[in-house]
C-alpha positions as CSV (number, residue, x, y, z in Angstrom):
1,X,-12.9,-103.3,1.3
2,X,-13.2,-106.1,3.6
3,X,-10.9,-106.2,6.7
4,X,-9.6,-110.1,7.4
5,X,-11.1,-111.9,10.3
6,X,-8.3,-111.6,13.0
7,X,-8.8,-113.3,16.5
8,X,-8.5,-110.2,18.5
9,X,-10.8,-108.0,16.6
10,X,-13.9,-110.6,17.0
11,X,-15.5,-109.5,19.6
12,X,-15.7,-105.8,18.3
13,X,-19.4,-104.6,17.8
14,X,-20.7,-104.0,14.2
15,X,-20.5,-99.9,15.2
16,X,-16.4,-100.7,15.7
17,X,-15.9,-102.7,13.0
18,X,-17.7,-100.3,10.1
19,X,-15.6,-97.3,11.8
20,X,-12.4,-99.3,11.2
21,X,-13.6,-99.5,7.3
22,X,-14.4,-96.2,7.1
23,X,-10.7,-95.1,8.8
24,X,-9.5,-98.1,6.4
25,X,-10.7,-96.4,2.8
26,X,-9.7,-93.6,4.7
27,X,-5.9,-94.2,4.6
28,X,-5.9,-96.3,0.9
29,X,-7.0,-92.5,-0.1
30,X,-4.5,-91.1,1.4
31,X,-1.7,-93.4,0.4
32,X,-3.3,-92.9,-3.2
33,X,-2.5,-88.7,-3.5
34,X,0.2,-89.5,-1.6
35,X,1.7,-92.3,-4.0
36,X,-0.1,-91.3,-7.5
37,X,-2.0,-87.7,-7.4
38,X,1.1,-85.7,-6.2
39,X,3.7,-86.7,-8.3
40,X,1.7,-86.5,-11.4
41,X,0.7,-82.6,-10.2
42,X,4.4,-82.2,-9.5
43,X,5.2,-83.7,-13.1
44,X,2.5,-81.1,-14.7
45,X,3.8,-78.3,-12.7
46,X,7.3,-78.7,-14.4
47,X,5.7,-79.5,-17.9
48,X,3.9,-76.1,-17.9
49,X,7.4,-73.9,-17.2
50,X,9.3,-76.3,-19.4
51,X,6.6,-75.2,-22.2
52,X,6.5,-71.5,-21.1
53,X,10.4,-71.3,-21.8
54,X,10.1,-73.0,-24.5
55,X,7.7,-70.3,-25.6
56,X,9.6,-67.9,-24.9
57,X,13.0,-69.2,-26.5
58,X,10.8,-69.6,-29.9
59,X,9.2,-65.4,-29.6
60,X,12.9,-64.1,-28.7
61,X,13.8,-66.4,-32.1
62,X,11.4,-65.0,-34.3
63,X,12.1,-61.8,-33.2
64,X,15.8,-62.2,-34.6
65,X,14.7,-63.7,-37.5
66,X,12.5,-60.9,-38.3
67,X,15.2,-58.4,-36.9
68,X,17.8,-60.4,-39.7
69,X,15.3,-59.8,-42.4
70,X,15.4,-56.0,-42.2
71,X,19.6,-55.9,-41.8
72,X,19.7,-55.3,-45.0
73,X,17.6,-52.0,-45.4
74,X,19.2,-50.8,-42.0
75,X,22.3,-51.4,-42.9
76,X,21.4,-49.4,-46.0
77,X,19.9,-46.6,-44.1
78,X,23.2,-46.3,-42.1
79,X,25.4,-46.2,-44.8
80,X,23.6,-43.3,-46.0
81,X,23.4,-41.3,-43.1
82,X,27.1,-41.6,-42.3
83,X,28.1,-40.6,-46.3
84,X,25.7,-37.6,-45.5
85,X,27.5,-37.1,-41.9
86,X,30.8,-37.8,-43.2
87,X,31.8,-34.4,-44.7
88,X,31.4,-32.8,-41.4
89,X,33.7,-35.0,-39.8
90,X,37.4,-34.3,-40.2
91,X,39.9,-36.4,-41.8
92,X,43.5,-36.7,-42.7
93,X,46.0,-39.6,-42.8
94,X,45.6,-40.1,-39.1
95,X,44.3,-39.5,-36.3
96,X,46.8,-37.0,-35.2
97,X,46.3,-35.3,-38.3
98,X,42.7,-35.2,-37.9
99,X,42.8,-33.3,-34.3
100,X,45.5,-30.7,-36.1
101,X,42.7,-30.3,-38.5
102,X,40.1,-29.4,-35.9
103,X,42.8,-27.0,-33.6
104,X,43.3,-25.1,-37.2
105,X,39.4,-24.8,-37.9
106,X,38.6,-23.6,-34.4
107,X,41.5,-21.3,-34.2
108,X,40.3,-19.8,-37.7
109,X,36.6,-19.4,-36.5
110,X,38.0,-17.7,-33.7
111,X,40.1,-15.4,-35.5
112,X,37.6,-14.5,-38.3
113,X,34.9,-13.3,-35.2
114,X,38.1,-10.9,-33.7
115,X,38.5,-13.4,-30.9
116,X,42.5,-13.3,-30.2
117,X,44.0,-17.5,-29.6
118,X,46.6,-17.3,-27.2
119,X,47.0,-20.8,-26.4
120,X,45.3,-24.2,-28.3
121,X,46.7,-28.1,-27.0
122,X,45.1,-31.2,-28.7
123,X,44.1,-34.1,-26.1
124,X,44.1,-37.9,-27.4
125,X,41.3,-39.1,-29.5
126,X,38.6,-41.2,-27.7
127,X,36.4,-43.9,-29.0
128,X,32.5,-42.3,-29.2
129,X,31.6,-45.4,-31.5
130,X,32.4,-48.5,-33.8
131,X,34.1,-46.4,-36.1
132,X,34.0,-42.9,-34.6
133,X,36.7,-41.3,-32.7
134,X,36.0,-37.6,-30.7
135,X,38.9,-35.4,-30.8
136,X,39.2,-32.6,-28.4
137,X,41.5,-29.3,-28.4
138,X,41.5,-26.8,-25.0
139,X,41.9,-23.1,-26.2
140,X,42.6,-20.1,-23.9
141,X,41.6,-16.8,-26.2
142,X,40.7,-13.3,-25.5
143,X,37.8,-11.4,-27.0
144,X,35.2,-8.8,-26.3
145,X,31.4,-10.2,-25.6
146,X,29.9,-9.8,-29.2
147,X,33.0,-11.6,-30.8
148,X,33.4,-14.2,-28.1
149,X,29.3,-15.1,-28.8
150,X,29.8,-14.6,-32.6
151,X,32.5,-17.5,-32.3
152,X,30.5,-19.7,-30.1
153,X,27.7,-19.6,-32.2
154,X,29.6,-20.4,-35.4
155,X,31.1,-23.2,-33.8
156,X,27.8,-25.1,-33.0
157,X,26.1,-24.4,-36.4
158,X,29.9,-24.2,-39.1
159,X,30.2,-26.4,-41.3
160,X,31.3,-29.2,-39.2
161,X,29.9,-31.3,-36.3
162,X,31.2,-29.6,-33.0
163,X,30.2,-29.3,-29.4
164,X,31.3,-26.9,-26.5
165,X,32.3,-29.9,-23.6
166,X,33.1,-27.3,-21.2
167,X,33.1,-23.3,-21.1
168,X,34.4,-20.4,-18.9
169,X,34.4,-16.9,-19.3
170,X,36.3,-14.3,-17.2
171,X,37.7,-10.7,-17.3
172,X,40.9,-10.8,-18.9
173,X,43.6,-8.8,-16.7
174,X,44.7,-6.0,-18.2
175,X,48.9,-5.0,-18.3
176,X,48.2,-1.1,-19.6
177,X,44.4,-0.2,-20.6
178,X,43.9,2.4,-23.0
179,X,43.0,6.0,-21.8
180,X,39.2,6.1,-23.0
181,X,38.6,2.7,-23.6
182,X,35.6,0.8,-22.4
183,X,35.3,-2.4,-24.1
184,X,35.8,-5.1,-21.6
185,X,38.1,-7.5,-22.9
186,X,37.2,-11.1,-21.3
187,X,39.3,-14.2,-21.1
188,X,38.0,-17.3,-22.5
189,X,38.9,-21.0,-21.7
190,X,37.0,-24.0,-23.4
191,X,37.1,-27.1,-24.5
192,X,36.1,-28.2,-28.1
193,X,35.2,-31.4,-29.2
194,X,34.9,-32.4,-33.1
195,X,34.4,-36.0,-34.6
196,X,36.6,-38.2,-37.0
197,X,36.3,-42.0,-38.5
198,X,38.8,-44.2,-37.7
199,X,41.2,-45.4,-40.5
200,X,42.0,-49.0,-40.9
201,X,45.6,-47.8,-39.6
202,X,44.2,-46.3,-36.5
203,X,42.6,-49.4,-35.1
């Protein structure tokens, strides 16, 4: 690069004038990653995460695409689980219906296994799926303690699905005992839950 003759720099030594060069290419190279290099780094920088999203965006599509391609067979596969499930649901022509069915079962288990209902009140049905409702009936019973487990454990492995939500046992009170009898009678207060399908009229 060769700097233009100017009046006042003439008298400058030949040691002056090659530092000015020098501090000359100096600040072209400067001006040049300034000007050109950074903006092309900058452009590359946003090219790479442009391409990494787009990677990205194309596994999470493929993945659906395989995911679509085995609906079928899934769907299949649920289908026949619920057909095998369904029978130990309870039914009727609605969903009030359905929890009457499940206050009669439990009151009949707990008869059968001498425990005595004194008191059995159906709550609402709640959602526990896409199609599945849980219904849920409180009973207050007496019973002695090998009747009272009898019951319990024929609820969780009858027939139908059920669950014990919540439990208490208690001595019941006692108006006139017996003379001679010692057999503890306890007092019994739980909550049952049981499972129906929801009917197109129930939605």
């Amino acid at each position: 690069m060769r700097i233009p003759r100017v009046p006042a720099l003439a008298g400058l030594s030949q040691r002056d004038r090659r530092a000015l060069r020098t501090g000359a290419l100096v600040l072209a190279a400067v001006l040049g990653v300034q000007l050109g290099l950074r903006p092309y780094v900058s452009e590359l920088r946003d090219l790479r995460a442009r391409t990494a999203r787009e990677r990205d965006l194309l596994v999470r599509e493929q993945d659906l695409l395989a995911a679509l391609r085995t609906y079928p067979a899934r769907l299949t596969l649920a289908e026949t689980a619920l057909l095998r499930t369904a029978p130990r649901l309870f039914a009727g022509s609605d969903l009030a219906t359905a929890s009457a069915e499940l206050s009669n079962h439990v009151t009949s288990l707990a008869y059968r296994h001498r425990v005595f209902v004194q008191q059995s009140e159906t709550r609402a049905p709640e959602e526990a799926g896409a199609v599945v409702v849980s219904l849920r009936v409180e009973l207050r019973a007496l019973g002695d303690l090998e009747g009272i487990a009898a019951f319990l454990h024929a609820l969780e492995t009858g027939s139908k699905l059920l669950s014990i939500e919540s439990l208490t046992l208690r001595p019941a009170e006692r108006v006139n005992p017996a003379e001679g009898e010692d057999e503890e009678v306890l007092a019994l207060a739980a909550v049952i839950v049981g499972y129906a399908l929801t009917g197109e009229g129930d939605r």
